[in-house]
TIDOPA-651066 format. One record per residue: residue in one letter; y, z, x of N, C-alpha, C in turn. Coordinates in steps of 0.02 Angstrom, whole numbers, plus 50000, padded with zeros to 5 digits. Example, Ala and Ser with C-alpha at 12.3 -4.5 7.8 and 13.67 -1.06 7.14 Angstrom:
% TIDOPA-651066
a497165039050660497755039050615498355039050660 s498885035450642499475035750684500025039450645 
***
This chain:
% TIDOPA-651066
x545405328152712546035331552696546155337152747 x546695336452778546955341452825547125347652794 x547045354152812547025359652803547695364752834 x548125365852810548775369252819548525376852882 x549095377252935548975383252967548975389452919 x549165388552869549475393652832548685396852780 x548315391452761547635392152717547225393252765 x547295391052845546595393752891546985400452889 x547235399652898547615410452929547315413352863 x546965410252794546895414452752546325413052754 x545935407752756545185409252753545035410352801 x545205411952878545055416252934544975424952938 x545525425652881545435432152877544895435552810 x544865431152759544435431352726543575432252758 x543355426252812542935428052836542775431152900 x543415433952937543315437352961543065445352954 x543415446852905543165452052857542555453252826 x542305449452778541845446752739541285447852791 x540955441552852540305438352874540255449052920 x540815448452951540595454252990540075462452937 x540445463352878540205468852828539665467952828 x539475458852804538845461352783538315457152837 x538395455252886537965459452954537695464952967 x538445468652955538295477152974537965481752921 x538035475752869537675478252821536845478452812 x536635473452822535935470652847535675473552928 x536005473452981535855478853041535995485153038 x536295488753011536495494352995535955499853051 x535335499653019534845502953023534605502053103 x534685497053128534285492653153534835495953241 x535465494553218536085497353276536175504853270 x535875509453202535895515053225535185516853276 x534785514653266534055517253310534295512453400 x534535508553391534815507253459535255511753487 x535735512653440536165518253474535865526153502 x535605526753453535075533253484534855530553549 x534505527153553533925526853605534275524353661 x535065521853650535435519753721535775528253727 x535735532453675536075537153714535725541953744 x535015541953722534275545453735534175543053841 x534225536153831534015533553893534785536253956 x535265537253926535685536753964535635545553979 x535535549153934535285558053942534955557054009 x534215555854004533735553754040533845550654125 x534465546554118534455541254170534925546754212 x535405551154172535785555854219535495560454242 x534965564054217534325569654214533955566954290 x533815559754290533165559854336533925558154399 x534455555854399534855554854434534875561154478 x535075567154442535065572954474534495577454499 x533785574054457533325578154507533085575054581 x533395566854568533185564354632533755564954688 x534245565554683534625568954726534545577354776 x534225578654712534075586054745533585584954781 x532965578154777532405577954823532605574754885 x533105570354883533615566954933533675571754995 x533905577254966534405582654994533895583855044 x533135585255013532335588255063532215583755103 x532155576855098531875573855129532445569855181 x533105570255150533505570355221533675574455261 x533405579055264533615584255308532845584155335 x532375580555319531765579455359531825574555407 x532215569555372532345562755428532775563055468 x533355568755468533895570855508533485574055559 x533065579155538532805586055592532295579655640 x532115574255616531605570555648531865566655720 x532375565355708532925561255767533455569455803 x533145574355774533765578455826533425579655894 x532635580255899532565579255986532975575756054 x532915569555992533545565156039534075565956057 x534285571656032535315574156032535235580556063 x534685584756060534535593156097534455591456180 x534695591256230534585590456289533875593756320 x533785600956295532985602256318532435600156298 x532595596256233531995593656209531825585856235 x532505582956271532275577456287532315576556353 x532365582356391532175586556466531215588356453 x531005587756393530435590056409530085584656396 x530435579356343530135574156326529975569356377 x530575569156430530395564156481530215566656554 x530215573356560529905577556624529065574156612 x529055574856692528345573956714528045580656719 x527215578856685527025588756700526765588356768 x526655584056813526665587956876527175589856899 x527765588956864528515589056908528515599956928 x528645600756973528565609456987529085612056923 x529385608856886529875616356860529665614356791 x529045608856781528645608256711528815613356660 x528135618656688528315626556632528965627856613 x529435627856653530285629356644530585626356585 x530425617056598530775615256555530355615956483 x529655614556479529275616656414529555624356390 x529675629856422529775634256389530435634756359 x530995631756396531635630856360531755629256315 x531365620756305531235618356239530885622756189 x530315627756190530075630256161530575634056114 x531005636656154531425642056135531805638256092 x532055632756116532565628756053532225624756000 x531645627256012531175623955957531255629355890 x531125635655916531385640255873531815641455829 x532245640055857532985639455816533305632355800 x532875628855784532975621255752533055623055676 x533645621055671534095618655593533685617755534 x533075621455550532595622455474532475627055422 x532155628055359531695633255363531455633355305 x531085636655263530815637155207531165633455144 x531655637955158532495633055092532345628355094 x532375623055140532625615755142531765612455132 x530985617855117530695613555114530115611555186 x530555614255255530335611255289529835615055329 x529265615655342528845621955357528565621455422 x528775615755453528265615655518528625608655565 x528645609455621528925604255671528245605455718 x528235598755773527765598755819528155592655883 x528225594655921528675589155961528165588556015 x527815582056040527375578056072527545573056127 x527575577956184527805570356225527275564756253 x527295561256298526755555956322526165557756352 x526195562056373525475565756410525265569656366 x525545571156279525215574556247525215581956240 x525775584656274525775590056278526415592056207 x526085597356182526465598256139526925605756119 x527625604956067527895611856062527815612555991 x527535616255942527475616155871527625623455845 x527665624855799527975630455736527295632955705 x526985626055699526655628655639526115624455625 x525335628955635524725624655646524535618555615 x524785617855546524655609855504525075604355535 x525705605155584525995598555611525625597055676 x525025598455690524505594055745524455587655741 x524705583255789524795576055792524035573655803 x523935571255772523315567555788523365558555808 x522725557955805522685547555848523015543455786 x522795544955740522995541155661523855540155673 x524295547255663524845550055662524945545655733 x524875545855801525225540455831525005533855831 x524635531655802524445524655796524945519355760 x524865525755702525465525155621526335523955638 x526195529755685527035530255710527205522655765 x526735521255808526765517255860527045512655814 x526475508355775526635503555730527275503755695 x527405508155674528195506455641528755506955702 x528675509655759529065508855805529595509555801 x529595516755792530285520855775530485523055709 x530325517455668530505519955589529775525255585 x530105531355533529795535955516529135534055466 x528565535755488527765536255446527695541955395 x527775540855348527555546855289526835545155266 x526595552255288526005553955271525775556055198 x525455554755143525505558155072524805559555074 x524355558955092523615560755094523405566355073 x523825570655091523735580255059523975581555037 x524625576954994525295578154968524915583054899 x524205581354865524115580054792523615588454792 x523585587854863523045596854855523565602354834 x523205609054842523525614054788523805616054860 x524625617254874524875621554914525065614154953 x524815604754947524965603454988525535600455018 x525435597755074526265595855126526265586555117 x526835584755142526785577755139527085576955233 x526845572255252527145573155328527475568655337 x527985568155405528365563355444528305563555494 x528145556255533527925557555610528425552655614 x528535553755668529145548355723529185546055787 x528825540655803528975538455877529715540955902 x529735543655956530445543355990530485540656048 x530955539156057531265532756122531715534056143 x531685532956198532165535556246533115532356239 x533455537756231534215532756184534575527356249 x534505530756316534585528156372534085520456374 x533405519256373533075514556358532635514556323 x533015511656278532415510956198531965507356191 x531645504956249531125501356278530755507656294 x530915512456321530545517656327530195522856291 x529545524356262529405528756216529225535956246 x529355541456224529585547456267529205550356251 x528695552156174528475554756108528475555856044 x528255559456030528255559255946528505566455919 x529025566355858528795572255814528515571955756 x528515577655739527845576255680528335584755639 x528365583255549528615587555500527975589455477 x528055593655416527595596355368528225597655306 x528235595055254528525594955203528345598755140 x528435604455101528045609155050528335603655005 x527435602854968527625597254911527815604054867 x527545611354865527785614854819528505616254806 x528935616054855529495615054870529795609554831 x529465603654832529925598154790529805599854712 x529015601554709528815602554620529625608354588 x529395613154640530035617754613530615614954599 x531085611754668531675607054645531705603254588 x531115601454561530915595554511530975600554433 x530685607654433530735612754394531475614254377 x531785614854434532335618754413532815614354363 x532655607754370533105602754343532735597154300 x532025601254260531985597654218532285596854153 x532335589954109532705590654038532345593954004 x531745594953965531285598253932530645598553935 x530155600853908529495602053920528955594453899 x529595590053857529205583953850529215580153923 x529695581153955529685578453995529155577254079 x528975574054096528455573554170528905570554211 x528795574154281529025568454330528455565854374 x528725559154414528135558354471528595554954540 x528155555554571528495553454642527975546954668 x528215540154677527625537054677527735532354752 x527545530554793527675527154871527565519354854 x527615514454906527545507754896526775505254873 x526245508554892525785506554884525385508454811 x526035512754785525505514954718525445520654708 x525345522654754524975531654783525485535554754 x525285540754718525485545554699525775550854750 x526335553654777526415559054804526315566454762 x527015564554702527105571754677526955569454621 x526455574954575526315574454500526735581654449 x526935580754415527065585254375527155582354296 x526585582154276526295577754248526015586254191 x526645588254121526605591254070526035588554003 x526085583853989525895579453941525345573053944 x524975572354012524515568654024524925562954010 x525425560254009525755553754004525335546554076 x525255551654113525085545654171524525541854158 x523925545754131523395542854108523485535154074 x523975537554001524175531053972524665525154014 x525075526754066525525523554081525345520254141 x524835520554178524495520654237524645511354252 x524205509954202524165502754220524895498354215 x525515501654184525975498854157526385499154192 x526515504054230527115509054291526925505054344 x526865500454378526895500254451527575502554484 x527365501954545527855500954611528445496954580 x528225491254583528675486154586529175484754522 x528745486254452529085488054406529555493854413 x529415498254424529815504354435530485504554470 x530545499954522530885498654588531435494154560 x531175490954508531715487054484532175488554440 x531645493654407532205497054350532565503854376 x532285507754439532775508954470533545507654512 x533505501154516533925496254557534205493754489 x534035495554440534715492054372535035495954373 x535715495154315536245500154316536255503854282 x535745504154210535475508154184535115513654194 x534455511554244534055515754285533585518754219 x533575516254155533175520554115532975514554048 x532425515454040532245510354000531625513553948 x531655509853881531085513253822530455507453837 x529875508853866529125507353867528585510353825 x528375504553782527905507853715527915513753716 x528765514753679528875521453632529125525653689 x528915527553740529325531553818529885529653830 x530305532453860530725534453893530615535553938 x530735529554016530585530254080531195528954114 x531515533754143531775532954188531555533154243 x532045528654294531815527954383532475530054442 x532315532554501532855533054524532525531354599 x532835526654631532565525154735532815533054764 x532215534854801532675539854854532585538254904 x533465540954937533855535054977533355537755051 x533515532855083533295533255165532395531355169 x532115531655107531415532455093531115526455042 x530515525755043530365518154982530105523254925 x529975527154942529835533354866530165531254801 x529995531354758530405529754683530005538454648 x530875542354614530595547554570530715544354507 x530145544854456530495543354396530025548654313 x530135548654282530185552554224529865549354169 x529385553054129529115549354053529065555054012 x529465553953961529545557453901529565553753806 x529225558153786529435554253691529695559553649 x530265558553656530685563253616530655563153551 x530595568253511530545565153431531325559753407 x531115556453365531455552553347532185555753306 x532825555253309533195559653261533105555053181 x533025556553114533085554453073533605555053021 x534005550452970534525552152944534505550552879 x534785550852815534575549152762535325544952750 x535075536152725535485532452742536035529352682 x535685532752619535875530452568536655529552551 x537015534352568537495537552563537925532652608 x537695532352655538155527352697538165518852681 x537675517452653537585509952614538255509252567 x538155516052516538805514652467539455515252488 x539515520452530540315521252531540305514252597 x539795511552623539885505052638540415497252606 x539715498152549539855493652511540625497652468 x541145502552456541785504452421542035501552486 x541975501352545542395499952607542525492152591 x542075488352596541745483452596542475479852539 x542345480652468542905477952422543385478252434 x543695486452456544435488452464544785484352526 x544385482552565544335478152639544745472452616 x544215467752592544405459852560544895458452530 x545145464352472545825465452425546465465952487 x546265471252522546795470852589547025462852618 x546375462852632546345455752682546745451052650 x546635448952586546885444252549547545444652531 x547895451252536548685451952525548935450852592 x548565454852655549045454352725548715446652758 x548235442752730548385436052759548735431252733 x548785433552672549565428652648550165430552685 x550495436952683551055439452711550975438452803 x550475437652814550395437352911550675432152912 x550445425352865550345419152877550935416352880 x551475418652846552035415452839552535419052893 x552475426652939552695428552977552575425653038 x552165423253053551915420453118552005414753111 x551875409953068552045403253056552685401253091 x553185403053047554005399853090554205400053135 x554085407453187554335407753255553585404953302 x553185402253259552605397553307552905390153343 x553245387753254553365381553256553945381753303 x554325387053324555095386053343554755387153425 x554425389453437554155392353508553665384153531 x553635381053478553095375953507553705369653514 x554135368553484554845364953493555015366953567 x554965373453574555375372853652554955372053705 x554155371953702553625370553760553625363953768 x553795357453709553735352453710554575350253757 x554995353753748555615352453806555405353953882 x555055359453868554865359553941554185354653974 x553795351653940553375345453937553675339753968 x554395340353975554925335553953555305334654019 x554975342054058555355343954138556225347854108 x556225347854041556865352154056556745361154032 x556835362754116556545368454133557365373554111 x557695372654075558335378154052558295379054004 x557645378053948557805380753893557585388053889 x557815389853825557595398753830557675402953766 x556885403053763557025407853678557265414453668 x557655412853621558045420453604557645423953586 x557485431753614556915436353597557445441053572 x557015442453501557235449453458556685453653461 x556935459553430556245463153452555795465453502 x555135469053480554735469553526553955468953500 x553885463853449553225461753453552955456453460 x552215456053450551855450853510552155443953510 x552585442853455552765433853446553585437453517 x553845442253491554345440653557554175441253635 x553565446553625553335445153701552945438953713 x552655435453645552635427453694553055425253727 x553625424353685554355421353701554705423753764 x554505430553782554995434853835554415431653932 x553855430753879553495427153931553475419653959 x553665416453908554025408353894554455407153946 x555045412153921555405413253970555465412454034 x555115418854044554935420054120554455413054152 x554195410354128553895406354150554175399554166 x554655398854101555165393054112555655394154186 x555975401454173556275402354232555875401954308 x555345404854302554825403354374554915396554383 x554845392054321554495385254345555055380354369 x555715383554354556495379354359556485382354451 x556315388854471556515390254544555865386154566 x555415386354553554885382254617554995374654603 x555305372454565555595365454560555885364454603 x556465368654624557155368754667556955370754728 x556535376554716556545377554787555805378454825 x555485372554826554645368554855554685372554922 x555415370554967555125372055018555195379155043 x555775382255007555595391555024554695393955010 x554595389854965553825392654956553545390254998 x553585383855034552955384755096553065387955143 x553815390955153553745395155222553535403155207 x553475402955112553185410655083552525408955087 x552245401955091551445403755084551145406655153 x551345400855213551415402255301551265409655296 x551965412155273551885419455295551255424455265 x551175424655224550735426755170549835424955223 x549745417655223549185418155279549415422255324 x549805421555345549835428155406549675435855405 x549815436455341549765442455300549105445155300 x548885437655261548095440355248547725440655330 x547815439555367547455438655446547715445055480 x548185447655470548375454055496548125459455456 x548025459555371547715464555347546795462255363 x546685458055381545805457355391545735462155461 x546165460255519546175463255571546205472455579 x546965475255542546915479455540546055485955531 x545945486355486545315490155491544625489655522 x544745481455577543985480655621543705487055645 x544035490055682543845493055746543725502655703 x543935501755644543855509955594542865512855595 x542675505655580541895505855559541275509455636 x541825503755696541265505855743541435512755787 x541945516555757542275521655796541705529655753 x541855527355695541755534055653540895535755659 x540525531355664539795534755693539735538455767 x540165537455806540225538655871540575547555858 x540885547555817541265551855785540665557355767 x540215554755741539695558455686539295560055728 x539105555255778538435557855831538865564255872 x539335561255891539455569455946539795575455913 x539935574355848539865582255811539335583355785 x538855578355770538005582255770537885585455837 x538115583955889537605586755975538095591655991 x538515593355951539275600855960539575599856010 x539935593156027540365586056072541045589956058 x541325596956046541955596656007542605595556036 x542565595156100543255594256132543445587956151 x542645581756166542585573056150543025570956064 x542765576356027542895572955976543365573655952 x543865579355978544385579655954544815572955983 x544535573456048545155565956075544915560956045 x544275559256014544235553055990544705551355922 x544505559055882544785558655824545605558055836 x546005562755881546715561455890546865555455911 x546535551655962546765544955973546645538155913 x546055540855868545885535455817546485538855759 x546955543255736547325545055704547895540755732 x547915540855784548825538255811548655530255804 x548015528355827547885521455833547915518955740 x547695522355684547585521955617548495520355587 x548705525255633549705529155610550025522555629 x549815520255698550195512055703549955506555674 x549305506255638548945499355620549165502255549 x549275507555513549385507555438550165509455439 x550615509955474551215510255468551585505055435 x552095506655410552455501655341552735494755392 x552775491855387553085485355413553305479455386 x554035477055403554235472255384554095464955405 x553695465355444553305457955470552825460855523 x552415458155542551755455055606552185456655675 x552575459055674552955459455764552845465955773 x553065470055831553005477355864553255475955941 x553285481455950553595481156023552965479956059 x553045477756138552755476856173552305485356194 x552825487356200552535498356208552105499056157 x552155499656068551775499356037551105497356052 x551075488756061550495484856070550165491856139 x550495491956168550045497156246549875503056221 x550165504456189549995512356168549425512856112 x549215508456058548865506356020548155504556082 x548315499456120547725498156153547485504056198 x547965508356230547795515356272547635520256228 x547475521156153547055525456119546385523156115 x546255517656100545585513656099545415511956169 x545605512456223545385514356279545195521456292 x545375526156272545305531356278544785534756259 x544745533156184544055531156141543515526756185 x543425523256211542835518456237542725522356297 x543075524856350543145528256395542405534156390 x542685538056319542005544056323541525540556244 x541685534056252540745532256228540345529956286 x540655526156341540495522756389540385526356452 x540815532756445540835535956517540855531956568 x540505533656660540565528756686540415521156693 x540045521456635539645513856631540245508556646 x540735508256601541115505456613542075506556641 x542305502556672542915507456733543405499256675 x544085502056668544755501056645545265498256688 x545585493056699546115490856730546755489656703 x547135490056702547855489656645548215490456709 x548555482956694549375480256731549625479256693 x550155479356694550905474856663551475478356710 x551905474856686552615476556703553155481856658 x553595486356699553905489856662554415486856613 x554765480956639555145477756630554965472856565 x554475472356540554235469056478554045473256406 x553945478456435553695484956383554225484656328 x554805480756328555285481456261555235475056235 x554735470156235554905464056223554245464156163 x554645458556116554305459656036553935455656028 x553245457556004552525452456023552195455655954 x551625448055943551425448255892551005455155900 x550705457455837550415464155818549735462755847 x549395468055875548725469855881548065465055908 x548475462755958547965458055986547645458756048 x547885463456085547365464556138546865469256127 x546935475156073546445476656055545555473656032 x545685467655998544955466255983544805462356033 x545065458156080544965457956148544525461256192 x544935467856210544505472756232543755474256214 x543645476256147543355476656107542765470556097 x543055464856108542495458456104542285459056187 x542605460256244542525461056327541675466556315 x541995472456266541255477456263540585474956247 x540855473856171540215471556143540095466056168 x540245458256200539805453856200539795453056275 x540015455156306540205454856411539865460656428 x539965465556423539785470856461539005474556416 x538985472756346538315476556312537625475956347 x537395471056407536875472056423536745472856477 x537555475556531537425476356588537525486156587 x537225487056641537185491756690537905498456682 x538365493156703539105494756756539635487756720 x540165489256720540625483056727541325485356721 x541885480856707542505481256731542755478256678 x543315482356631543835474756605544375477656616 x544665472256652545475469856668545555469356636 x546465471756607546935469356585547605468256596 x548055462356612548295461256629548975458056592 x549415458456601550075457556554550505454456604 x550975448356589551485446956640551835441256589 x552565440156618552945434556598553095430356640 x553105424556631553405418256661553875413956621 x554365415456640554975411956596555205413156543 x554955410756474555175411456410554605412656382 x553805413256436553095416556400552865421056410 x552545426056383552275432856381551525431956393 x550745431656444550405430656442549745436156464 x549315437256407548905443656398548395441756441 x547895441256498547335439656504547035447556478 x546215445656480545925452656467545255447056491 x544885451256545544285448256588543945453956609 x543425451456590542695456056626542135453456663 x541875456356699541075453756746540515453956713 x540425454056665540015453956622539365448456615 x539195446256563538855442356537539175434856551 x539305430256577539605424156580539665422456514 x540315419456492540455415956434540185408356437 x540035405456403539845398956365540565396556345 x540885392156381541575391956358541645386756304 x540855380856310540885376756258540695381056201 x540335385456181540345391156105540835393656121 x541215396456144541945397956117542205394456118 x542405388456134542855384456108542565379356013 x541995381556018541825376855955541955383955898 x541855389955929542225395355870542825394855860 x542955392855907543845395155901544195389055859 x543595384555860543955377755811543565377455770 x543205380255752542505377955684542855377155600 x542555373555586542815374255484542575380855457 x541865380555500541755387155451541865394555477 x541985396555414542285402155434541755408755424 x541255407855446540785413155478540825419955508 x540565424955522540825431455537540525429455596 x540275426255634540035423555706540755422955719 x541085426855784541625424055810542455428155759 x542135429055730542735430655675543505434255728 x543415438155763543805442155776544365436855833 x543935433455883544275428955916544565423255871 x544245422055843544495416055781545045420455760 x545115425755722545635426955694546265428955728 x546285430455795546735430255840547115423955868 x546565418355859546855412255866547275407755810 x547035409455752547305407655690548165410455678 x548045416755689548835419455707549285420255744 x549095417255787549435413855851549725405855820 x549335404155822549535397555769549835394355729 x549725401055671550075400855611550915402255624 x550785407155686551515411055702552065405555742 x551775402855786551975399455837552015390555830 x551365390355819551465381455838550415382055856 x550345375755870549935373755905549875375655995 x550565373956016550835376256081550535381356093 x550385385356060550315394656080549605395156055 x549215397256075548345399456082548125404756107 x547295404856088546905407756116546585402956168 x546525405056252545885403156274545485405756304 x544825402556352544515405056394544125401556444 x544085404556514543755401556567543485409056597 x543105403456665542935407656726543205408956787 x543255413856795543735414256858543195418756923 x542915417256956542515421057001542175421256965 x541905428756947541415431456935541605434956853 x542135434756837542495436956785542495431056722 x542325432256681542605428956591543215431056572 x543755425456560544465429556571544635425356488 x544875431056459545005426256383545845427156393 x546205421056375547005422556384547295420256320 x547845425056313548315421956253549165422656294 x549465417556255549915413956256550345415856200 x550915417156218551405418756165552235417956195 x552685412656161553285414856159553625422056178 x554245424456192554665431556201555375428356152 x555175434556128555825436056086556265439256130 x556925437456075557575441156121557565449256109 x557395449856059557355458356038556895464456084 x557565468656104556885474356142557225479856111 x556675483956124556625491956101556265496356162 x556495504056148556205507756213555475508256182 x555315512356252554675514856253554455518156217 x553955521156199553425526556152552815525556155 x552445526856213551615529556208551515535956206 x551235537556180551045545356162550245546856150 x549655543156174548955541056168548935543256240 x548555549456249548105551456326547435554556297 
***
């Protein structure tokens, strides 16, 4: 026997009502001690959040001070001077002096520097950072990444260290020396003090291998937890999104600190809160009746409101089933049965225009890829600018960085400017590429020398957006990154009714069979991406006719694109020096 919409709408709400009460009736107990203990762990998980940040704060400004030899010019005048060289003493004492006034001091934790070049000669602060054979053996082996020492971390008063191979930034094949920190573990216990949750609480600081750095250890908790806490456990429940979890009866939170494999994390047993439940059972169970009596009057009265304008709304989906896309329900009102209907609607009407009109939409989809290939493009070149940015206002670069930063603003002002399609003037496109020349100019200094032709007479002619830029940009990184010295041309000219970009460098020889299998591949890989995506929109824009290519010409890798001229020109505007 079939069952009326009208009797499910009533025994739906009957047991919808009903099964849920008395669930909650039977868990009751069971979801309040969860709720506690998810809001206990989440206390906890923000608690150790903030004390490990504050240890962050120490130990990056250890790994910062460890790489600034490399950015101080006397220190890496002393690092790579020879001591027979005659003005030896000169440059050791200079460095000495700027050893002095290195960006440290008690505050931050940091108590002692020792800077070590290859013959062993050393400039130090402070007698506990003595490099010893261990300390460069340690450092050699990681080869560049920083060695933390914890060995004395656990004595009374003691330090935790950082030693650092350094290498020469000119050739990083070259090792120049070592520095070497001293870290006050009393210093971190304190940070760890100032921001503990309560006296139940312990923290610990524990490294990959197990080893204990920092104990602050109120309650002998570690004893019991020893065998249970690893590394690896810990690391994981740091890396959840929780970060805090209950272990026989504890409360352990974990937190990674960043730049370091260190995990800080926390064990506490809070007393339990207790409640007396009686009271809430009954006025449960008064909820519970008055509920069902409801239920049973408003699922009769729902049932018959929703019912009729169902049946009338399901009459007109079956017309449109039918392909006749003009019907259209009259919407009264403004609730959810008319905003079905007001959505019916709209949908009927969508589905009557893409009936009619198939092919306006494929020349809206066309464009739209184009869309998406010009917004992928836009922000390439943001990522590799802004560290370049960061290193030379760490080394006090301020008059480099202002032009980098003014030319990456004007270059940002034309790539995020509002636009009604993928075109720009030909001036634009130059003036866009002469900021990011300008920019490469003082990362590269003389290493690498700039050529730019074109004609005056083309500078108003309307060309696709932003394509000689990653050009350039691909000429750096994959042509010129492992030479010496080099050159990229650029070159602009028309012939007839075509506009044609070369951009060539002496570089590295291209493989013209791998670029040509990128430039046509299925997959769409970040190998190649940038030339691929220049070719794709050329494509999409133009035809097949119009491309990316590339050959050899002499001694030069010359990549060329091909593009149609529009009739449309506009004046000039570069404003990028």
């Amino acid at each position: 026997m079939k069952m009326s919409m009208q009797k499910k709408i009533i025994l739906f709400f009957i047991c919808l009502v009903t099964l849920p009460i008395l669930i909650i009736y039977m868990l009751v107990s069971n979801i309040f001690i969860k709720s506690t203990q998810k809001d206990m762990t989440t206390i906890y998980a923000a608690n150790i959040r903030e004390v490990g940040k504050n240890i962050d704060v120490i130990l990056g400004s250890a790994l910062d001070l460890s790489i600034y030899p490399l950015m101080e010019q006397n220190f890496k005048a002393f690092l790579t001077a020879s001591v027979q060289s005659s003005n030896y003493k000169k440059i050791k004492k200079n460095a000495g002096d700027i050893l002095l006034s290195m960006p440290y001091g008690y505050t931050s934790g940091i108590h002692g520097v020792s800077i070590t070049n290859m013959a062993q000669d050393s400039l130090k602060t402070n007698i506990n950072t003595k490099l010893t054979s261990s300390d460069m053996n340690e450092a050699g082996r990681l080869n560049g990444s920083p060695y933390w020492d914890y060995s004395k971390s656990g004595l009374r008063n003691g330090y935790l260290y950082l030693t650092r191979l350094l290498k020469n930034p000119s050739n990083i094949s070259q090792h120049i020396g070592y520095v070497k920190l001293s870290i006050s573990c009393n210093k971190i216990q304190s940070s760890i003090l100032q921001n503990q949750q309560d006296n139940q609480t312990s923290y610990f600081i524990i490294a990959k291998d197990d080893r204990y750095i920092i104990r602050s250890d109120n309650n002998n908790y570690l004893e019991n937890q020893r065998t249970s806490l690893t590394y690896h456990r810990l690391s994981r429940l740091a890396a959840s999104k929780k970060g805090s979890t209950i272990i026989d009866g504890h409360i352990v939170s974990a937190y990674p600190l960043g730049r370091t494999d260190f995990i800080i994390y926390s064990i506490t047993k809070p007393e339990v809160l207790s409640a007396v439940k009686h009271s809430f059972y009954l006025n449960m169970a008064i909820i519970f009746i008055i509920v069902l009596i409801f239920s049973l009057l408003l699922s009769i009265a729902f049932s018959k409101i929703i019912m009729t304008p169902l049946e009338r709304l399901g009459h007109y989906m079956k017309s449109i089933s039918n392909e006749d896309f003009t019907v259209r329900y009259p919407v009264k009102g403004s609730d959810e049965i008319s905003v079905m209907a007001e959505h019916f609607n709209n949908m009927a009407e969508r589905l009557n225009f893409l009936y009619t009109e198939v092919y306006m939409g494929e020349l809206k989809l066309k464009q739209s890829q184009l869309d998406i290939l010009q917004n992928q493009i836009n922000p390439h070149f943001l990522y590799n600018t802004l560290d370049t940015i960061y290193w030379m206002s760490r080394m006090g670069d301020n008059e480099n960085v202002s032009i980098m930063v003014s030319n990456m603003s004007r270059m940002m002002r034309l790539t995020l400017a509002p636009k009604t399609n993928d075109k720009i003037q030909l001036s634009q496109e130059l003036e866009h590429l002469s900021c990011y020349i300008n920019i490469q100019k003082i990362r590269y200094g003389k290493k690498v020398t700039f050529e730019l032709q074109y004609g005056e007479e083309i500078t108003g002619e309307y060309v696709l957006s932003f394509l000689l830029q990653p050009l350039v940009e691909n000429a750096l990184v994959h042509g010129l990154s492992n030479c010496l010295k080099g050159t990229v041309k650029i070159n602009i000219y028309e012939q007839e009714d075509t506009i044609y970009y070369e951009v060539s460098n002496d570089g590295e020889p291209i493989n013209e069979e791998e670029i040509d299998n990128i430039l046509n591949a299925a997959d769409k890989s970040m190998k190649g991406f940038a030339l691929r995506n220049i070719n794709e929109r050329i494509k999409l824009k133009y035809g097949d006719n119009y491309s990316l290519t590339c050959y050899r010409e002499a001694e030069f890798s010359v990549f060329k694109i091909v593009q149609p001229k529009e009739a449309i020109h506009y004046d000039k505007d570069t404003n990028c020096g």
